[in-house]
DRENKEDO-43813 format. One record per residue (C-alpha): residue in one letter; x, y, z; residue number from 1. Coordinates in steps of 0.001 Angstrom, whole numbers, plus 500000, padded with zeros to 6 digits. Each point is the difference from the previous one (the first is absolute). Layout:
{'a'; {X; Y; Z}; NUM} ...
***
This chain:
{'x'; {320694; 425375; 797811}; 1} {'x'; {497177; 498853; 497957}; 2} {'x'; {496700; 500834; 499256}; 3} {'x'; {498003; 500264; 503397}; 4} {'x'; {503035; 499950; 502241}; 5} {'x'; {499823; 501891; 503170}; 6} {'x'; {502176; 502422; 500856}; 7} {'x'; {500283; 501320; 504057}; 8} {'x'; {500504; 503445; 500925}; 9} {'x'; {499912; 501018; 503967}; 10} {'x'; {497831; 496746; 500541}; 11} {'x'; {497892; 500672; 498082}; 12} {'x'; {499795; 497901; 496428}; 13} {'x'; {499388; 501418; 496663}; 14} {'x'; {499152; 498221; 496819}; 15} {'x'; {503479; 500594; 497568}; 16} {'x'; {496739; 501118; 496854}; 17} {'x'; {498717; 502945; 502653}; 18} {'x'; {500867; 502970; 498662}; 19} {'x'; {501277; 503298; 502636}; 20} {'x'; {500358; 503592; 499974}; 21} {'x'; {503308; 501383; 500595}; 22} {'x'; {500106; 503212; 502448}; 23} {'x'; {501274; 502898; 497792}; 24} {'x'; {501050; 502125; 503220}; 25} {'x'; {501972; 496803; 501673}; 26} {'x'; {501766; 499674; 496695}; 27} {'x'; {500999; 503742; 499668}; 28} {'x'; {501389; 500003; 503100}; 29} {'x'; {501981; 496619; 498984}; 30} {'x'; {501096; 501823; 496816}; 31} {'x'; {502029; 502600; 502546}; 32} {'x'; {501014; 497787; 502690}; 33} {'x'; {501447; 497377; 498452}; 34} {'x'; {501522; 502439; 496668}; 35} {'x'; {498103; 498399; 497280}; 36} {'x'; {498864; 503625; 499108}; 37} {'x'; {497459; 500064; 497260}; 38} {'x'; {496341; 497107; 499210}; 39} {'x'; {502012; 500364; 497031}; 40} {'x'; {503225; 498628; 501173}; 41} {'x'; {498151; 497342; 501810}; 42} {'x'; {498319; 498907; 497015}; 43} {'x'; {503423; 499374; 498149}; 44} {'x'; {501106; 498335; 502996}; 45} {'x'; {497047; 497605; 500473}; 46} {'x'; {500223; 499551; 496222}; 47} {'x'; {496762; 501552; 499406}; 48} {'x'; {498357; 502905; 497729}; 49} {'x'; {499770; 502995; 501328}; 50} {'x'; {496087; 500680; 499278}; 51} {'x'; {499068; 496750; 501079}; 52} {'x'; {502173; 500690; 503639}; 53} {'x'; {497791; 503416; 500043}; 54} {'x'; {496483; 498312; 499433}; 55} {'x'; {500753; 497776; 502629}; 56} {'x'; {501323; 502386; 502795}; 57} {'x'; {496714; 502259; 498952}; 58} {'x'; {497908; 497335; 501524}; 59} {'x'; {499885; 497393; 496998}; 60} {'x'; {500091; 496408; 501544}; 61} {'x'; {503137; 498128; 499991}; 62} {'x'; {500893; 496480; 500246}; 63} {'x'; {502031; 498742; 503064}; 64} {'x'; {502919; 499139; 497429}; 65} {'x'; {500169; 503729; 499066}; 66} {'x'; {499669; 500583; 503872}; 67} {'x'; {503261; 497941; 500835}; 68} {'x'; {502238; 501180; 497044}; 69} {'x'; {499005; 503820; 501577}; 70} {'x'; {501153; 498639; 503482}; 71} {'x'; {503687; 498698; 498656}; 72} {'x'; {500800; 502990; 498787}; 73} {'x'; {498593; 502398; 502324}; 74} {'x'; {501676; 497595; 502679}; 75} {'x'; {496681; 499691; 502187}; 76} {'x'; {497650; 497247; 500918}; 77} {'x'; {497318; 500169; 497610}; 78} {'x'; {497392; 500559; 503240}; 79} {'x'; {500971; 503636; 499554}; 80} {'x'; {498842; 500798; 496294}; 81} {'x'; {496848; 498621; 500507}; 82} {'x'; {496912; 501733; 500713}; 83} {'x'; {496646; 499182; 501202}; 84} {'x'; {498642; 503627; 499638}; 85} {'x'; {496257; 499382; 498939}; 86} {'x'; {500113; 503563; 498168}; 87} {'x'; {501929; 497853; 497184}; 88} {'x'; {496944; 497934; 499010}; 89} 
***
């Protein structure tokens, strides 16, 4: 997709350049349930740096791109990492 595509997630679209905020305690309780174990094991595994995973599950914005690799390997839709908590901002 290209610059200004839209993207759709649960009806509702989102410009692809809108950045998210991944939900730290959804993705903890990925970690267990699907045996990744460790942020750091998901960074190696999403091909990422460990500090930069970190900043970004303590509330640093994300893109969608970052969003979808953390849904492939945590085997979810990406719906469930994101968070609309306005205690983020």
């Amino acid at each position: 997709m290209g610059v200004g595509s839209i993207l759709v997630l649960d009806n509702h679209p989102i410009d692809e350049d809108r950045m998210a905020r991944i939900d730290k305690v959804q993705v903890t309780e990925l970690l267990i349930e699907q045996g990744v174990g460790t942020q750091a094991e998901l960074a190696r595994r999403m091909k990422m740096d460990y500090p930069h995973l970190n900043r970004i599950l303590n509330g640093r914005n994300c893109t969608l791109e970052t969003i979808g690799r953390m849904a492939r390997v945590l085997r979810c839709s990406p719906k469930y990492l994101i968070t609309d908590d306005p205690e983020l901002d």
